[in-house]
N, C-alpha and C positions, 0 to 999 in steps of 0.2 A: 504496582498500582500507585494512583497519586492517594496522598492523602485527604480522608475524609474531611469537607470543609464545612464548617457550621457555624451558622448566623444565631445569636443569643439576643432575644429583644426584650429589656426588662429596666423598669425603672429604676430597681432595687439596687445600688453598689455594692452590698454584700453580695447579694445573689450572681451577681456576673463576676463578681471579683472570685467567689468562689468555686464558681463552676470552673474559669478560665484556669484557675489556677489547679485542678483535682483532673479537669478532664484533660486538660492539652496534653500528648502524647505525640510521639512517631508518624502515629499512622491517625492521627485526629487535631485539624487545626483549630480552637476559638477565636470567631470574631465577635465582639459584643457593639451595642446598639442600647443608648437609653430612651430613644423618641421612634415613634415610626418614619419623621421624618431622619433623622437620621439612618435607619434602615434603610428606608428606600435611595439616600445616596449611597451606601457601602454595599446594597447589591447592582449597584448601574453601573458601581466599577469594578467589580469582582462576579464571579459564580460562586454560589455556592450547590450543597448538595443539602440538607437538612438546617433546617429553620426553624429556632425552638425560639414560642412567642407569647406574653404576658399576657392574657384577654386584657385587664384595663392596665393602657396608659394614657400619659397626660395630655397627646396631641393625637390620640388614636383608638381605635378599637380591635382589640385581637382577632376578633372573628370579619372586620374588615379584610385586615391586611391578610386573613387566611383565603379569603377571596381573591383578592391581588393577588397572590405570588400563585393560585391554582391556574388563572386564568392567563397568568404572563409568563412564568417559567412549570410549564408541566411537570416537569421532571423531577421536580425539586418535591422534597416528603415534609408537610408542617407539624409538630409537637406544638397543642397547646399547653401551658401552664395558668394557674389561677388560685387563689389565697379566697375563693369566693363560688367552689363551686357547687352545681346541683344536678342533678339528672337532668332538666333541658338540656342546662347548656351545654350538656358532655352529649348529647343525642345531636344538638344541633350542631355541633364540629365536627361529630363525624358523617352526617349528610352532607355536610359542608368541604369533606376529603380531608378532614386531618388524620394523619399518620396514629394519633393515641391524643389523651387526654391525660395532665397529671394535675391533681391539687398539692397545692402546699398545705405544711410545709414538706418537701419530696426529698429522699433516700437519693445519693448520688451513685450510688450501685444499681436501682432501679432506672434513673433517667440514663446511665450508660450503657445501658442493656437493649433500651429504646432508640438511643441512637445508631447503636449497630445494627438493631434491625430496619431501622429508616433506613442505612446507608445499604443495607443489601437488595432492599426493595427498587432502590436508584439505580444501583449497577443492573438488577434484572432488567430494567423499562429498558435502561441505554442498549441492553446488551440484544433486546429483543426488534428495539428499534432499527440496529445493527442487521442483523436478522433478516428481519422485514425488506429491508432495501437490497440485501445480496449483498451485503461487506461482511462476513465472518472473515475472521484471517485462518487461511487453511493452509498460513507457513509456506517457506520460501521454495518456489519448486527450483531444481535443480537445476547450474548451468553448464549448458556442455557444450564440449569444443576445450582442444587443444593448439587452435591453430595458433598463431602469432597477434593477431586482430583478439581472437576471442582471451587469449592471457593477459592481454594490456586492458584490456574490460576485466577484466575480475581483481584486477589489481589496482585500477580506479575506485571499484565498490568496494573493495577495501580499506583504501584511505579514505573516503568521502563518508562514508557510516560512521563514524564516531561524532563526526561535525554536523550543527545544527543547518549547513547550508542547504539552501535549495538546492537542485540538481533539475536538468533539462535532458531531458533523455530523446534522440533522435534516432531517425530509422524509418523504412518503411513498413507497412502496416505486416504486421505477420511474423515479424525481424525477432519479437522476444520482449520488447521495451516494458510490461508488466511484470515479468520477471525478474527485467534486472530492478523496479523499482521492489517487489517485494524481500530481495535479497538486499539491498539498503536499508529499507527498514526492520529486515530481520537481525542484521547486522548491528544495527545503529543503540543507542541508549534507550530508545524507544520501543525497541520490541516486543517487550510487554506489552505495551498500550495498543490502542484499536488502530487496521492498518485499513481507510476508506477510502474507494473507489469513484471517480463518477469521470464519464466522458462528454464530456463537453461537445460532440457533434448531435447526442443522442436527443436533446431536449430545443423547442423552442426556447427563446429570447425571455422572455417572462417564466416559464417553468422552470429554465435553468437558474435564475434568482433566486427564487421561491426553494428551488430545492438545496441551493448552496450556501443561502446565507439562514432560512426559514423565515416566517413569516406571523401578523399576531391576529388574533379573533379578527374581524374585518378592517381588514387590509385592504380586498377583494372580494367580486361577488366569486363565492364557493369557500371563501376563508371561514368554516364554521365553527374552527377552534383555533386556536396556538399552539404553532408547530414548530422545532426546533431546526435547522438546516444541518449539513453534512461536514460544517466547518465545527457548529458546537457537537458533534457526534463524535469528530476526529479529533477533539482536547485533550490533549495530553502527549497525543501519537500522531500521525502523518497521514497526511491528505494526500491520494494521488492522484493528480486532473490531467487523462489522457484525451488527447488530441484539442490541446492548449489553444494550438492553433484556429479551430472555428469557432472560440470565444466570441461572442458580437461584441463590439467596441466599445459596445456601452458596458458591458460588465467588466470591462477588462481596467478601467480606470479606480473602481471601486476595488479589482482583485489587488492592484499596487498598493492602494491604502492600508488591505489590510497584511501582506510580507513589509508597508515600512513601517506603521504604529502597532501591530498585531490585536486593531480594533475593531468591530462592525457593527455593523444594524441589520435588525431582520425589517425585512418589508412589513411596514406602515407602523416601523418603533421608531421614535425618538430618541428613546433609549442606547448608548454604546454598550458594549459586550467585550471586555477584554477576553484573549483567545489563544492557547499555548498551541500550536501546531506548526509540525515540519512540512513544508509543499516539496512534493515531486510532481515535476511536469511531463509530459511526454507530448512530442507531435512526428507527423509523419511529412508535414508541409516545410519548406526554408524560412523560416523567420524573417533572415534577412532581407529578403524578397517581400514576404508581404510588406514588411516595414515600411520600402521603399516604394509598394505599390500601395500605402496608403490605408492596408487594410487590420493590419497591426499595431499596436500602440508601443512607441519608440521606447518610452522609458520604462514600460513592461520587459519588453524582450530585452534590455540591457540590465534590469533587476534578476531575468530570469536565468539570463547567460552566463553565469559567474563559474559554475562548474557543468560542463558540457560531456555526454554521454554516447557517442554515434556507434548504433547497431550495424553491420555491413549488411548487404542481402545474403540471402542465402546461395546465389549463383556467384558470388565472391569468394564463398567458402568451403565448395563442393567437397572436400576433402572431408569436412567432417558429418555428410553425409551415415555413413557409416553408421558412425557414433550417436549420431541422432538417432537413426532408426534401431538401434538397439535399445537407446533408451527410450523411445515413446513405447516401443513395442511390451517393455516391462509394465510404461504407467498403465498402458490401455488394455493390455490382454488380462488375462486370468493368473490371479497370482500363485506365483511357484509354478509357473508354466513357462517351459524354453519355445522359439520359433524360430523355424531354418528360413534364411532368403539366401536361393539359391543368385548364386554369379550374373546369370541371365538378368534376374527380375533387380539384382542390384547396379547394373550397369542402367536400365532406365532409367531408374530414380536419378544416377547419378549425373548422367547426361540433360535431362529435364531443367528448365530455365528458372521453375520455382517463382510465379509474379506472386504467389503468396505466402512465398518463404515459409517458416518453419508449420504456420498454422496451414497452411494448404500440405506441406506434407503430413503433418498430425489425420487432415484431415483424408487422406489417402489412404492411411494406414490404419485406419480406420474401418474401413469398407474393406480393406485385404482382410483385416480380422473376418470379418462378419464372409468374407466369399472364401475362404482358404479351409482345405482339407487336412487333417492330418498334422498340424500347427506347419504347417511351407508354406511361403507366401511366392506364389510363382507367379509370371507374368502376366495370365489371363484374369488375375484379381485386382490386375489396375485398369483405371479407369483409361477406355478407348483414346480418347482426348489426350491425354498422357504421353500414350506412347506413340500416336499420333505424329505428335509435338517432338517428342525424344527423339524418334528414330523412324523418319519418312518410310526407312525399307530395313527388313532385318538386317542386308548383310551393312547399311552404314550404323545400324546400333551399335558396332563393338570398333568401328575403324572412329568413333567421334571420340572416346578417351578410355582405356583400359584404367584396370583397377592401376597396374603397375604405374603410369603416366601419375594416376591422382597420389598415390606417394612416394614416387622421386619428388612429385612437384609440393609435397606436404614437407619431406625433411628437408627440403631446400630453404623452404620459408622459413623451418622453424629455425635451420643453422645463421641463418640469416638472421633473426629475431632474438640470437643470443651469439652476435657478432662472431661467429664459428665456434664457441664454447663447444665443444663435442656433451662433455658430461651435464652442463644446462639442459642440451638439446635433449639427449638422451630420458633424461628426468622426465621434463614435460611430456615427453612421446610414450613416454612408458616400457621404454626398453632398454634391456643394458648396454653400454655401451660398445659390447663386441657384436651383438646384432646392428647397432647403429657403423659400427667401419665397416661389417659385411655388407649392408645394402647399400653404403656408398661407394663403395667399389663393385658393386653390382651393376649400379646405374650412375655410375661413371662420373661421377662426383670428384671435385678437385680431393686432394689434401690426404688420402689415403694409406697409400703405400707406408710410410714412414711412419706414421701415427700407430697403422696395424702391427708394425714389428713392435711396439713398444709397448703393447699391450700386455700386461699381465696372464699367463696362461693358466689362472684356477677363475677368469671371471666364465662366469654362464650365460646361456640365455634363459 
């Protein structure tokens, strides 16, 4: 968690001297303020999370500025303090939303006590608001594949997670590209922190502003309050804006400002917002191409390009088939439940073109749950269209690529993809390497003979 940040507005020098100096801690930063104006500059350039404010100052009124900061930053929890108080004025701060009410002169064990429960009431709203829009992080779902393509991606998110870069993730739709972004930021310094969502084709041109940067009391007719957007939701942690690419052009010059100053404005503030967040991007569209065609903003896609992510389709990767439907079949069935796919019903899937790669098979396997007797997923539980597509007539379903075909042509790739390394190869695939010289001299594979006599006779399979 970041630490708790708090604005201290008091005329007093002792008072801020002393507070600053008793409360700063680890996990709690002071900033102090002896005017409102001066408050109001050090929060236009900072966030904070709790706001502890003097009712009289010399250029101001406490129960003012507790207006301002409800009405401009919601989120934020106000402490009043006062050397002058009575039952109104504690009755009228708290109709007013302040957090508590303390008179001096006040116990600094008392007012830390206040603070941390200000700052828990903060993380609730954020965490609820979180919530509300459908960004919980429900953790990195798992990536599989052993091919050659999918080990050089997992070895990319690997080095790229530690670094604040942006990342562009590409692919077509269905390829995985949310995945790999939440395994970056599961990976990354950040995974603690909040990991948000939003797609950029789902919203109009004005909605998508309003929801990404937020926006204040009228702005706009329907603006009936102040709302914070999805970049200050994502402070601290990583924003991930999938399908980059149908960005309208007009937001996309305001999205560069804020990856090169990390500053913004919500619609109809004047106000800037400084803003810590890692962007991950994703599209399914060429960049390059729009760029060229006019419909992309040049020094966007050259800010966003720095480190490049491409998912293959899933008809590039047939091979790890398999492996996929072993593993959806775990997320989606009933847990501590095994499922048979017989040879039959796995040579369709395997043959099938996949135009919606992994999520069109998720979604296939899906409906074999729900139609399948017995936990076997047999052929009459895919969808007609399928197998349609797969295998015009039974007897070419098994003459289009046997199991055997899909891994000769798997260990080929992988011996390739660790420049004939037998024992690399082996590793990756998950076997030992006297199963790996058996089946390449099975299938006829160069390099054999010679290697197999050299083999150790206590290794296993």
């Amino acid at each position: 968690m970041s630490p708790m940040r708090v604005l201290l507005i008091d005329d007093e020098l002792y008072i801020r001297k002393l507070v600053e100096k008793e409360l700063t801690a680890p996990h709690r930063r002071i900033v102090t303020a002896d005017s409102a104006a001066v408050a109001k500059r050090r929060i236009a350039k900072e966030t904070f999370d709790v706001v502890v404010v003097d009712i009289r100052l010399p250029d101001g009124d406490g129960i003012e500025l507790l207006s301002f900061f409800r009405q401009t930053f919601p989120d934020v929890e106000v402490i009043l303090i006062t050397g002058y108080g009575t039952v109104e004025s504690a009755l009228k701060a708290m109709r007013l939303g302040a957090y508590d009410y303390i008179t001096k002169p006040f116990d600094l064990e008392r007012l830390e006590l206040v603070l941390e429960k200000a700052f828990e009431r903060v993380c609730l709203k954020r965490e609820n608001r979180r919530l509300l829009h459908g960004h919980k992080d429900m953790g990195a779902p798992r990536l599989v594949g052993r091919s050659p393509a999918m080990l050089h991606i997992t070895q990319l998110i690997k080095k790229v997670s530690p670094h604040p870069t942006s990342v562009l993730i590409t692919g077509e739709s269905g390829t995985g590209k949310e995945v790999v972004a939440r395994n970056i930021h599961a990976l990354s310094l950040r995974a603690k922190r909040p990991f948000v969502v939003m797609n950029c084709a789902e919203l109009q041109k004005d909605l998508l502003r309003s929801e990404l940067f937020g926006y204040i009391k009228g702005a706009f007719t329907g603006a009936m309050e102040t709302r914070d957007g999805l970049i200050y939701l994502a402070d601290g942690g990583t924003l991930f804006l999938d399908e980059i690419g149908d960005m309208p052009m007009e937001l996309q010059g305001a999205l560069l400002r804020v990856l090169e100053t990390k500053k913004y404005r919500r619609v109809g503030d004047q106000r800037e917002r400084h803003v810590d967040v890692r962007f991950l991007f994703a599209t399914h569209r060429d960049l390059n191409a729009e760029v060229n065609a006019g419909r992309f903003h040049e020094a966007l896609y050259h800010r966003l390009n720095v480190f490049d992510i491409h998912l293959p389709p899933l008809r590039e990767r047939r091979e790890e088939i398999p492996l996929l439907v072993e593993h959806l079949l775990g997320v989606l069935g009933q847990p501590g439940t095994s499922y048979t796919v017989p040879d039959e019903t796995l040579a369709y899937l395997m043959s099938y073109h996949w135009p919606g790669n992994v999520r069109e098979l998720r979604n296939v396997l899906e409906r074999c749950l729900i139609l399948s007797e017995d936990r076997v997923i047999l052929p009459i539980t895919l969808p007609s269209e399928l197998v349609q597509v797969a295998h015009p007539s039974r007897s070419a379903a098994f003459s289009c690529q046997t199991l055997q075909e899909v891994e000769r042509h798997h260990i080929q790739n992988t011996l390739a993809h660790f420049s004939g390394n037998k024992t690399e190869a082996a590793r990756a695939l998950g076997i030992s390497r006297r199963t790996l010289y058996r089946k390449m001299k099975a299938y006829g594979l160069n390099g054999i003979e010679n290697n197999l006599a050299q083999m150790p006779t206590h290794v296993t399979t």
